[in-house]
C-alpha positions as protocol buffer text, in pm:
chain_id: "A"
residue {
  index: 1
  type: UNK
  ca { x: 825 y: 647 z: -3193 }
}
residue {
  index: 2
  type: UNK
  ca { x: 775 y: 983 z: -3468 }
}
residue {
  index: 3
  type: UNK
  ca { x: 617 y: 1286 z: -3271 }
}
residue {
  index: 4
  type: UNK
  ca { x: 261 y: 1213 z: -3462 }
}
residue {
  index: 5
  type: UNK
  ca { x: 270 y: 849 z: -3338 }
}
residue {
  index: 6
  type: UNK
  ca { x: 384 y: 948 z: -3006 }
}
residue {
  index: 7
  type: UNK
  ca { x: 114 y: 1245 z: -2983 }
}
residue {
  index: 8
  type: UNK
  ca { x: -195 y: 990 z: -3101 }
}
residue {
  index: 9
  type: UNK
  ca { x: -88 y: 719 z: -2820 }
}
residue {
  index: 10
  type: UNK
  ca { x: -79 y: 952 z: -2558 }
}
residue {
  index: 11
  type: UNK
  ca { x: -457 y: 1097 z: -2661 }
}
residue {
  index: 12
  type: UNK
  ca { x: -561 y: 744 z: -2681 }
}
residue {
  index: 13
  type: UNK
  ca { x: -428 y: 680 z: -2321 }
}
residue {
  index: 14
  type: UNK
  ca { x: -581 y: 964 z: -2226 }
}
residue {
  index: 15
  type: UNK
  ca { x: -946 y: 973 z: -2359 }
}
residue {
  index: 16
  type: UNK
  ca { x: -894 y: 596 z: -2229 }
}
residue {
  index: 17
  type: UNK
  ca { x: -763 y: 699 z: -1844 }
}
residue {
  index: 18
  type: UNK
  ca { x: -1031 y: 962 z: -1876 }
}
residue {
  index: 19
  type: UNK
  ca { x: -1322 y: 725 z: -1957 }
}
residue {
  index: 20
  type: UNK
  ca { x: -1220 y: 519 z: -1647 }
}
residue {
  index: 21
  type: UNK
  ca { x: -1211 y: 773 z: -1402 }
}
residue {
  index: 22
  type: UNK
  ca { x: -1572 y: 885 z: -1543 }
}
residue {
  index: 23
  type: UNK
  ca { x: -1679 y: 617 z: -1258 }
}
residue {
  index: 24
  type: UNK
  ca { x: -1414 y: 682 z: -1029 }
}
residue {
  index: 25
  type: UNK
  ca { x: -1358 y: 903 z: -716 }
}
residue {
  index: 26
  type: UNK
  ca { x: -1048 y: 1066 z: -572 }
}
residue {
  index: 27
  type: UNK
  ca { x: -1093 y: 895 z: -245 }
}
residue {
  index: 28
  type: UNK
  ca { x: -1068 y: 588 z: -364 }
}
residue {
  index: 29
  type: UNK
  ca { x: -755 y: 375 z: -495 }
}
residue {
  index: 30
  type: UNK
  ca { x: -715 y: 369 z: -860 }
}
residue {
  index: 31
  type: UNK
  ca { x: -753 y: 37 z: -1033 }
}
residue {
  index: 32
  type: UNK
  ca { x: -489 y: -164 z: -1152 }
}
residue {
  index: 33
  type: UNK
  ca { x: -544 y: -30 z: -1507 }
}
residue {
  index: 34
  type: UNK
  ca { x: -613 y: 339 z: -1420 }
}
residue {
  index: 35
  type: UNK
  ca { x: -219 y: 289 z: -1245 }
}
residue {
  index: 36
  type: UNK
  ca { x: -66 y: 62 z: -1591 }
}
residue {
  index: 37
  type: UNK
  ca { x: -241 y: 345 z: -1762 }
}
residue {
  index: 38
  type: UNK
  ca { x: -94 y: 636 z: -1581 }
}
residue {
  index: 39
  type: UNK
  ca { x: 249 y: 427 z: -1598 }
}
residue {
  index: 40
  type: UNK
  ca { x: 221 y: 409 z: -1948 }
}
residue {
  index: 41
  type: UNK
  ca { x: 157 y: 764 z: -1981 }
}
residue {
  index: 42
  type: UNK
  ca { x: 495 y: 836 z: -1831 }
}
residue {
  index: 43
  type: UNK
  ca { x: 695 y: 592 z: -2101 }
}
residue {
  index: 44
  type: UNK
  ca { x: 498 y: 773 z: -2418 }
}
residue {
  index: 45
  type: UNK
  ca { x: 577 y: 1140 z: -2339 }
}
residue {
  index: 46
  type: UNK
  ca { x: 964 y: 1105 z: -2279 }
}
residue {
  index: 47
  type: UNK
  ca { x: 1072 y: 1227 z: -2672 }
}
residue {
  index: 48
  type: UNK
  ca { x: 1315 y: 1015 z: -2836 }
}
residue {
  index: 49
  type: UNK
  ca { x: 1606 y: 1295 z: -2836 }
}
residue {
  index: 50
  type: UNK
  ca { x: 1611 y: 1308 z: -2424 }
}
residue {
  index: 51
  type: UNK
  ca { x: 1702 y: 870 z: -2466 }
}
residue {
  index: 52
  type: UNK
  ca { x: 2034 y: 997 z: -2631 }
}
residue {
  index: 53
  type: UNK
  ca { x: 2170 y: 1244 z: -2304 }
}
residue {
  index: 54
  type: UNK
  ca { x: 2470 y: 1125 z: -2120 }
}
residue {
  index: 55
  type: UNK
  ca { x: 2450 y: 1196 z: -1729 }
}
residue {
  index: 56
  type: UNK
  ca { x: 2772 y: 1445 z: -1696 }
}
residue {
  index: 57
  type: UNK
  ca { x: 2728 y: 1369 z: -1310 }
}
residue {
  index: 58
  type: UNK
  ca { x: 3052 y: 1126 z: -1216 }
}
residue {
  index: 59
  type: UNK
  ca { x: 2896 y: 838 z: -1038 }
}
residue {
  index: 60
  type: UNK
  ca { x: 3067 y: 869 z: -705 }
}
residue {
  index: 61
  type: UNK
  ca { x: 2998 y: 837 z: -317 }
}
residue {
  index: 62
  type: UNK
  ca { x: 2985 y: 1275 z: -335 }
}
residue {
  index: 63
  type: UNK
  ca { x: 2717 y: 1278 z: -587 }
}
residue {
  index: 64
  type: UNK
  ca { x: 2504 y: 1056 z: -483 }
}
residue {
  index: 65
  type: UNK
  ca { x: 2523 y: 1226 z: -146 }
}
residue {
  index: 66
  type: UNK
  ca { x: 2417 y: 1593 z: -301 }
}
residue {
  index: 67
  type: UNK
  ca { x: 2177 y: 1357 z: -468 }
}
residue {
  index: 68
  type: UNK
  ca { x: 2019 y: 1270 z: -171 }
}
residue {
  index: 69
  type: UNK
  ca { x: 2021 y: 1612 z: -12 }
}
residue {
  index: 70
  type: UNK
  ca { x: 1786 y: 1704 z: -335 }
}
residue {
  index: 71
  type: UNK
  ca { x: 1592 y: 1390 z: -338 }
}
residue {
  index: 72
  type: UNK
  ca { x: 1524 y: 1465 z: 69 }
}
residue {
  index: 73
  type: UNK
  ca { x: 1425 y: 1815 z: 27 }
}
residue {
  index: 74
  type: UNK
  ca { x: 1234 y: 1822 z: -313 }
}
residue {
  index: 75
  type: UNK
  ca { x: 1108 y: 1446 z: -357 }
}
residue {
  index: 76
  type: UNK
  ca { x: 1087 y: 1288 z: -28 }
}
residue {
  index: 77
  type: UNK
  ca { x: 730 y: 1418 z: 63 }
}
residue {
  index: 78
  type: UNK
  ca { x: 577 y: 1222 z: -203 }
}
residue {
  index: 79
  type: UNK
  ca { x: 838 y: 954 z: -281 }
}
residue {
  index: 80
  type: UNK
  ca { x: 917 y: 862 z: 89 }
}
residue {
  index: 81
  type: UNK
  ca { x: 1303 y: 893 z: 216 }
}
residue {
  index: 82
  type: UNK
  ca { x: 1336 y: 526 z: 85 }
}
residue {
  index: 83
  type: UNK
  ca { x: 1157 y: 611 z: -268 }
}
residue {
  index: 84
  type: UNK
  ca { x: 874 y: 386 z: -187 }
}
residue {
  index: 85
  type: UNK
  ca { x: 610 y: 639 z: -205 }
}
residue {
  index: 86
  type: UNK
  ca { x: 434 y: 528 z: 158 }
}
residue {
  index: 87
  type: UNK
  ca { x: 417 y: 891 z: 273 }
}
residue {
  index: 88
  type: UNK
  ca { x: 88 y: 1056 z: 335 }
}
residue {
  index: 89
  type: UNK
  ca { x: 93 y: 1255 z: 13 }
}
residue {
  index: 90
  type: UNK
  ca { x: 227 y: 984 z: -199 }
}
residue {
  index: 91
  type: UNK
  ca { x: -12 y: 724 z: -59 }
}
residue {
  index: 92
  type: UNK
  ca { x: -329 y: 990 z: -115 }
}
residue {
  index: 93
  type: UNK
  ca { x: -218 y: 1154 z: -483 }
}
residue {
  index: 94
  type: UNK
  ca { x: -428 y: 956 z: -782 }
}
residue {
  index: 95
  type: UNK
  ca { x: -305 y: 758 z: -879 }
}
residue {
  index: 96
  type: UNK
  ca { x: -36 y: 702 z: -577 }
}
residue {
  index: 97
  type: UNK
  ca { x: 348 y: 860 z: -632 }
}
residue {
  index: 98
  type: UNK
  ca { x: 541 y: 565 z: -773 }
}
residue {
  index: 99
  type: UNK
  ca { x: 760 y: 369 z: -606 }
}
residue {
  index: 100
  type: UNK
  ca { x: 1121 y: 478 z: -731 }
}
residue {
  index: 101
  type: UNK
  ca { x: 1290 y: 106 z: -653 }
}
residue {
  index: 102
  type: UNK
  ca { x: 1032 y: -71 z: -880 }
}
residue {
  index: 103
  type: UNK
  ca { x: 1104 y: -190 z: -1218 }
}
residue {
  index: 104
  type: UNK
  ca { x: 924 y: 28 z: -1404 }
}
residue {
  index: 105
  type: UNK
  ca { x: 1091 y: 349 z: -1259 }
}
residue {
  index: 106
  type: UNK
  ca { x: 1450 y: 136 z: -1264 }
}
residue {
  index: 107
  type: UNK
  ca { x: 1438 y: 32 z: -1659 }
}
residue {
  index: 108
  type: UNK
  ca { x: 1443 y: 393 z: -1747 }
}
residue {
  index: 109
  type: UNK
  ca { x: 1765 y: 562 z: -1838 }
}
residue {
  index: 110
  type: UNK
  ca { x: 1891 y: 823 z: -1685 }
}
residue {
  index: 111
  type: UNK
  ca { x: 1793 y: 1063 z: -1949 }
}
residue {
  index: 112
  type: UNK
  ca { x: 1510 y: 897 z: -1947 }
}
residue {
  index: 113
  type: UNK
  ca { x: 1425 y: 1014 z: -1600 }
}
residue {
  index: 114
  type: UNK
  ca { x: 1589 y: 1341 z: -1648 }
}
residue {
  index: 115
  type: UNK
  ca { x: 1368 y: 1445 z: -1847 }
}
residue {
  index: 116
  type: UNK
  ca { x: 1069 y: 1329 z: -1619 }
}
residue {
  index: 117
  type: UNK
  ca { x: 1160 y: 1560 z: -1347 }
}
residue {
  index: 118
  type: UNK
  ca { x: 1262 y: 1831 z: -1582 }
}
residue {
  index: 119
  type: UNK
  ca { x: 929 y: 1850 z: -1752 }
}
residue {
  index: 120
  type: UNK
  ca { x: 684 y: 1656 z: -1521 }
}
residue {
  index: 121
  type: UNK
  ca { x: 411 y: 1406 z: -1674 }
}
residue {
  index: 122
  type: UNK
  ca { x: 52 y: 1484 z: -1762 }
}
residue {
  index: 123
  type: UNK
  ca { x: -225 y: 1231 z: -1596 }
}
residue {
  index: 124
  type: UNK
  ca { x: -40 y: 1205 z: -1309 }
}
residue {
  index: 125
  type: UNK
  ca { x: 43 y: 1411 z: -994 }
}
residue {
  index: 126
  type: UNK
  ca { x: 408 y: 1448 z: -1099 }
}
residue {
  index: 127
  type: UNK
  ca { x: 531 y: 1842 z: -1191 }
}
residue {
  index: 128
  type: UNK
  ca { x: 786 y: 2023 z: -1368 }
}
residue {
  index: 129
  type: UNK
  ca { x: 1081 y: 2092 z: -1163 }
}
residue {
  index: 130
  type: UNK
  ca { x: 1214 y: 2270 z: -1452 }
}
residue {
  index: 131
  type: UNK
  ca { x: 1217 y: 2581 z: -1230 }
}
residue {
  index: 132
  type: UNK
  ca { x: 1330 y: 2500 z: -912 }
}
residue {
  index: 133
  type: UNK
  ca { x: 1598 y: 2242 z: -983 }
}
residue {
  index: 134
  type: UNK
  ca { x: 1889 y: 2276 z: -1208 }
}
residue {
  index: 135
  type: UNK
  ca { x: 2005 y: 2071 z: -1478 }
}
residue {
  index: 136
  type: UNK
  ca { x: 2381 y: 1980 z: -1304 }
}
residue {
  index: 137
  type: UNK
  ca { x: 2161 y: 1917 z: -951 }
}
residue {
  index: 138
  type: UNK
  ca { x: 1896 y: 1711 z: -1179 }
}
residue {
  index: 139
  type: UNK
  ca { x: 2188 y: 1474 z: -1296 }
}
residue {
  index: 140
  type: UNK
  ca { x: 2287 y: 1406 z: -990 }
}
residue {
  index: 141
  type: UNK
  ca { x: 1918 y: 1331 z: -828 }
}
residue {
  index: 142
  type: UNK
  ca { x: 1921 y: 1084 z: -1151 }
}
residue {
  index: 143
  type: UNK
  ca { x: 2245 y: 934 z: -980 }
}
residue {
  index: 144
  type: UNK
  ca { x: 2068 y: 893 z: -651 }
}
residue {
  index: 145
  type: UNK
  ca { x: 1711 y: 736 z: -782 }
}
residue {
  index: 146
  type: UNK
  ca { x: 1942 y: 440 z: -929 }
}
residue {
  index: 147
  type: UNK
  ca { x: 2151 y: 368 z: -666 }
}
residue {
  index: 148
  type: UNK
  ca { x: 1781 y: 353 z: -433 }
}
residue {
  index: 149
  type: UNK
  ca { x: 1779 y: 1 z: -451 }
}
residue {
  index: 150
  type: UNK
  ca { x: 2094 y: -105 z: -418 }
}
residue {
  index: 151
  type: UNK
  ca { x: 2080 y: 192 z: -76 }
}
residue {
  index: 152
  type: UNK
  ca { x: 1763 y: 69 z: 90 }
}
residue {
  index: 153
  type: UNK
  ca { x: 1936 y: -288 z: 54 }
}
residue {
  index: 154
  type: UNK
  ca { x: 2224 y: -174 z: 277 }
}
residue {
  index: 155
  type: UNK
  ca { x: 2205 y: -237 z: 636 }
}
residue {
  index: 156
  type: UNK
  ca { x: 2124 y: 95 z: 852 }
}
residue {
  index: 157
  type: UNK
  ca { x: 2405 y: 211 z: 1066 }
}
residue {
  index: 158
  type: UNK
  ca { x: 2385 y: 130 z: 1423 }
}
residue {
  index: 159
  type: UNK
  ca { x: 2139 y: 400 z: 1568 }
}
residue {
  index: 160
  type: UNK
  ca { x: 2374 y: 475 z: 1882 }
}
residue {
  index: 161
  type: UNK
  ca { x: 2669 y: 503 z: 1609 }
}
residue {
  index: 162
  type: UNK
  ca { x: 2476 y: 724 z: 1461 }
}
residue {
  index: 163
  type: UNK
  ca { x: 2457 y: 950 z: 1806 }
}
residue {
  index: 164
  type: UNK
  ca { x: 2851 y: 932 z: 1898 }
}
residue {
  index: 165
  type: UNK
  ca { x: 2896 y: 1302 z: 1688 }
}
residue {
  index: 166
  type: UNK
  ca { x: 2723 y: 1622 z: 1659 }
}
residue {
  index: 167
  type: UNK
  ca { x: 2764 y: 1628 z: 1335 }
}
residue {
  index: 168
  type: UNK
  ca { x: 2518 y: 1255 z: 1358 }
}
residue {
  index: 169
  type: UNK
  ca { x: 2287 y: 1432 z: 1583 }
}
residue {
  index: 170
  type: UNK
  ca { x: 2256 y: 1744 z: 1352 }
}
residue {
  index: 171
  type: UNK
  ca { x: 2189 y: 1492 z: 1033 }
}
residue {
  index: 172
  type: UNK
  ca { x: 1928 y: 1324 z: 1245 }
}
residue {
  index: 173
  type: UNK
  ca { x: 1730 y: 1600 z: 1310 }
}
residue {
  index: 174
  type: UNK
  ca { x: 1737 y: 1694 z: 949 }
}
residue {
  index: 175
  type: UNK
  ca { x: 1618 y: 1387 z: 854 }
}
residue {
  index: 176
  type: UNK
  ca { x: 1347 y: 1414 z: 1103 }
}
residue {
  index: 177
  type: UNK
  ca { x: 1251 y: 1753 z: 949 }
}
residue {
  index: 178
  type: UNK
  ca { x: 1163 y: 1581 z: 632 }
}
residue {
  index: 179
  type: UNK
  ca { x: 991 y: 1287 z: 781 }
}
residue {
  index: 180
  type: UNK
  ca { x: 757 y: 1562 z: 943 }
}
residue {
  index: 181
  type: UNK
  ca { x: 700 y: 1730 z: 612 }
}
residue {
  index: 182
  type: UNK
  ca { x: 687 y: 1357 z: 427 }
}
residue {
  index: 183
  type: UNK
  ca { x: 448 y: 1233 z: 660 }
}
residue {
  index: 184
  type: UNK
  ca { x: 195 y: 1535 z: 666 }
}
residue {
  index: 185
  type: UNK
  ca { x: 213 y: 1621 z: 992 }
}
residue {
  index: 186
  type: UNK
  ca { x: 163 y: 1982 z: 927 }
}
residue {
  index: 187
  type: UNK
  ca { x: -169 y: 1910 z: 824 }
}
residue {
  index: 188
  type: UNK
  ca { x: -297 y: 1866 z: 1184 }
}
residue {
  index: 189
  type: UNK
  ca { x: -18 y: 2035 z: 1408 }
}
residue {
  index: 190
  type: UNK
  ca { x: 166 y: 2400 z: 1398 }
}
residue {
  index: 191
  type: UNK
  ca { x: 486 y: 2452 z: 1395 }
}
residue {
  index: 192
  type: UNK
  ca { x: 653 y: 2811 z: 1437 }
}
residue {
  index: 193
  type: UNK
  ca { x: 306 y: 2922 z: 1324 }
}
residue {
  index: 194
  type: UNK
  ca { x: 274 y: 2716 z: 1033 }
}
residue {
  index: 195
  type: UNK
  ca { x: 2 y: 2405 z: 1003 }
}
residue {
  index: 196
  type: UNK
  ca { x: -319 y: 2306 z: 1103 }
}
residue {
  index: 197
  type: UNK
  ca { x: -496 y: 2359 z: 1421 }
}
residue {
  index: 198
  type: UNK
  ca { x: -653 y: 1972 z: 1484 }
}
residue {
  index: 199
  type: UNK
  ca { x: -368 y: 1865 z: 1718 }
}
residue {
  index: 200
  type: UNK
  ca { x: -132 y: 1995 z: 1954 }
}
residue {
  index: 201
  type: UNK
  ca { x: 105 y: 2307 z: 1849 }
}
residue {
  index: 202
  type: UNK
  ca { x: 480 y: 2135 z: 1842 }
}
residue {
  index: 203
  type: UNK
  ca { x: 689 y: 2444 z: 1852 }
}
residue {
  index: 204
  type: UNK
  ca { x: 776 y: 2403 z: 2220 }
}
residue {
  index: 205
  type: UNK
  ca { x: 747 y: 2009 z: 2174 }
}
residue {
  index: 206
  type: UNK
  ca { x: 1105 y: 1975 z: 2309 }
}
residue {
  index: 207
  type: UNK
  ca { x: 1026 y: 2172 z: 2661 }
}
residue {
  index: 208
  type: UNK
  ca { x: 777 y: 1901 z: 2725 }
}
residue {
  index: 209
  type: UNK
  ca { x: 989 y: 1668 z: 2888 }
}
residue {
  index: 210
  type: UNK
  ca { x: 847 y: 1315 z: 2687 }
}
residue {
  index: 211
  type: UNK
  ca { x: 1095 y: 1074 z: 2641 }
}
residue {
  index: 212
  type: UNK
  ca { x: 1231 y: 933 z: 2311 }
}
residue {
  index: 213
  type: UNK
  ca { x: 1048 y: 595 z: 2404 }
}
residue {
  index: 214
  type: UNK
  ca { x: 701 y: 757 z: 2539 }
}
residue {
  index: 215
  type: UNK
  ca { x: 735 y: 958 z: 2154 }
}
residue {
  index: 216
  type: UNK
  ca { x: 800 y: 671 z: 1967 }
}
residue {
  index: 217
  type: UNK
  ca { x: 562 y: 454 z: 2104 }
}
residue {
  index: 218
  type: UNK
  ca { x: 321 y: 755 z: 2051 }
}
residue {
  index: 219
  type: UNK
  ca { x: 402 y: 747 z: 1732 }
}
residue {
  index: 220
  type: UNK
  ca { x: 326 y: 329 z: 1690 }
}
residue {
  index: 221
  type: UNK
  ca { x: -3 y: 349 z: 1860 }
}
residue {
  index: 222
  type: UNK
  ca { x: -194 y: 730 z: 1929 }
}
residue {
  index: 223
  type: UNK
  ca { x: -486 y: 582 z: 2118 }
}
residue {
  index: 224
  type: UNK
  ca { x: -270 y: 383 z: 2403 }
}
residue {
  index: 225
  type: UNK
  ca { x: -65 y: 716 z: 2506 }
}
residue {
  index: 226
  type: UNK
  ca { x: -338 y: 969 z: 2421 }
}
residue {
  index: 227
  type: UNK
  ca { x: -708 y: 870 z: 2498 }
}
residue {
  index: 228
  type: UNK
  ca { x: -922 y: 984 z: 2190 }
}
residue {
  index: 229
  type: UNK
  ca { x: -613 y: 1036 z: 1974 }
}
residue {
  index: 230
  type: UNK
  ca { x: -728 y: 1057 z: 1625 }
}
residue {
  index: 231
  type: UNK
  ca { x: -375 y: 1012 z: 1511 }
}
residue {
  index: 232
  type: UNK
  ca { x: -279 y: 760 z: 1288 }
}
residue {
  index: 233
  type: UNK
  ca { x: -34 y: 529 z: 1351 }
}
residue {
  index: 234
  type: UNK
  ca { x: 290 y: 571 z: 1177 }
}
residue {
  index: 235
  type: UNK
  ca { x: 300 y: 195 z: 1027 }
}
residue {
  index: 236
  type: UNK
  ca { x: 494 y: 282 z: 759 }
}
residue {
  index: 237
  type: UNK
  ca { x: 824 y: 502 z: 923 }
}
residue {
  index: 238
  type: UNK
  ca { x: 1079 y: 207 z: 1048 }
}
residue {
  index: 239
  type: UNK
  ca { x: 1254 y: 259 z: 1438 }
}
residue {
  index: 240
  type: UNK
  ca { x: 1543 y: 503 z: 1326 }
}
residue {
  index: 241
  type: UNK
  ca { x: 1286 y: 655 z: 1114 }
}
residue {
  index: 242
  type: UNK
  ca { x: 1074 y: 741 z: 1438 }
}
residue {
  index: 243
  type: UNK
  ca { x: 1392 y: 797 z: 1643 }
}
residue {
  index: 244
  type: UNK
  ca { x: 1494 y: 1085 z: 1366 }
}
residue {
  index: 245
  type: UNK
  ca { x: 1134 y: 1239 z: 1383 }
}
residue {
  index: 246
  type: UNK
  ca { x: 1164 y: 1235 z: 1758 }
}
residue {
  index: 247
  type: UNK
  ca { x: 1538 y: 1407 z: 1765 }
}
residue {
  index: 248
  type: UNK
  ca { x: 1354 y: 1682 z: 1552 }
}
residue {
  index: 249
  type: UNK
  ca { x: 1067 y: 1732 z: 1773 }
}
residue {
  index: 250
  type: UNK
  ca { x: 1289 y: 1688 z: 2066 }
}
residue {
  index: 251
  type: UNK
  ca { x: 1466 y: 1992 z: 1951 }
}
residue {
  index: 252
  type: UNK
  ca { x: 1187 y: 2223 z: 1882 }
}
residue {
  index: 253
  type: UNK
  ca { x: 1187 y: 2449 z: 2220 }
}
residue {
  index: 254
  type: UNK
  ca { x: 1013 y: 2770 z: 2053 }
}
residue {
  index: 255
  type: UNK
  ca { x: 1365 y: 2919 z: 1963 }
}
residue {
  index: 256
  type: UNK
  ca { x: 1303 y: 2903 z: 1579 }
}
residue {
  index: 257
  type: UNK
  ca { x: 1117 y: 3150 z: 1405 }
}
């Protein structure tokens, strides 16, 4: 597709997109055009020099794990851990974060999708990460986002195999610090003096004395261990995924600052 081609579809999808949404509201879940639209979008802007980049990342177990660390910290809150985009953010951005396992995302190459997070994509609640992540640690997210499927597939580690270390505790609680972040819970609760004021202050969650399965229940159904919660229930977040946001709130006892 020549640049003037390219440019005219793209204005076309857009004055079309931006019709649409004349009768739309944020609120509301796009339609299943206003989301092939904003998918489209996505496949028009990528130029066809970025289709000709090899991925210089080596497609081993280490990159894919400095992949993930990237993915986790940069991606994660709108994407979801699993790249499924059922996170709080993801599930309220218009039209929703894409999911990163699907086929659409999957069929691109990785220059392809290189160039996606590199430059971000109009329409759409994607940005430039041009800035904040670096080419080398962009090749290697690109390495992670295609092994996704074939990761999620994998059966999770036995959660009390996952406890036998430190080191498994320490990762645990990580992980749990960017379900916390994913999920939006900052929104409603403080933290070390950051987040909303609607529910409880967590910093000294871990002095509190719940246990794991009083926390994760909590965390299935507000109402039944909180009369009047107004907390949703975390439908979306797995059992090791509730267990890993419990070890992190477990281990807030107003020490960090």
């Amino acid at each position: 597709m020549g640049p003037y081609k390219q440019s005219l579809t793209l204005a076309l999808l857009g004055a079309t997109l931006g019709s649409l949404m004349l009768g739309c509201t944020a609120h509301q879940q796009p339609s299943r055009v206003e989301t092939t639209l904003a998918n489209m979008a996505k496949d028009v802007v990528i130029p066809m020099e970025a289709e000709d980049k090899k991925n210089p990342a080596p497609d081993s177990q280490e990159v894919l794990n400095q992949g993930r660390e990237i993915y986790l910290q940069s991606c994660a809150i709108c994407h979801g851990a699993d790249g499924r985009g059922e996170t709080y953010v993801g599930r309220n951005m218009y039209p929703p974060a894409m999911d990163m396992n699907s086929p659409h995302v999957q069929h691109w190459s990785d220059a392809e999708i290189f160039w996606i997070i590199q430059n971000g994509v109009r329409l759409t609640g994607m940005p430039s990460w041009q800035s904040s992540i670096s080419e080398t640690d962009t090749w290697k997210l690109v390495r992670f986002i295609h092994a996704l499927p074939r990761l999620n597939s994998a059966p999770p580690a036995p959660m009390e195999a996952q406890h036998e270390a430190p080191q498994a505790n320490a990762a645990l609680i990580k992980y749990g610090k960017t379900l916390y972040r994913q999920e939006g819970c900052f929104t409603c609760h403080r933290l070390n003096g950051e987040g909303g004021g609607v529910g409880p202050d967590l910093t000294t969650e871990g002095s509190r004395g719940r246990s794991v399965e009083w926390l994760v229940g909590h965390f299935k159904d507000p109402p039944a261990y909180v009369h009047g919660s107004v907390m949703p229930p975390f439908k979306n977040l797995t059992d090791d995924q509730l267990r890993a946001l419990t070890d992190f709130l477990q281990n807030q006892k107003g020490r960090n600052k």
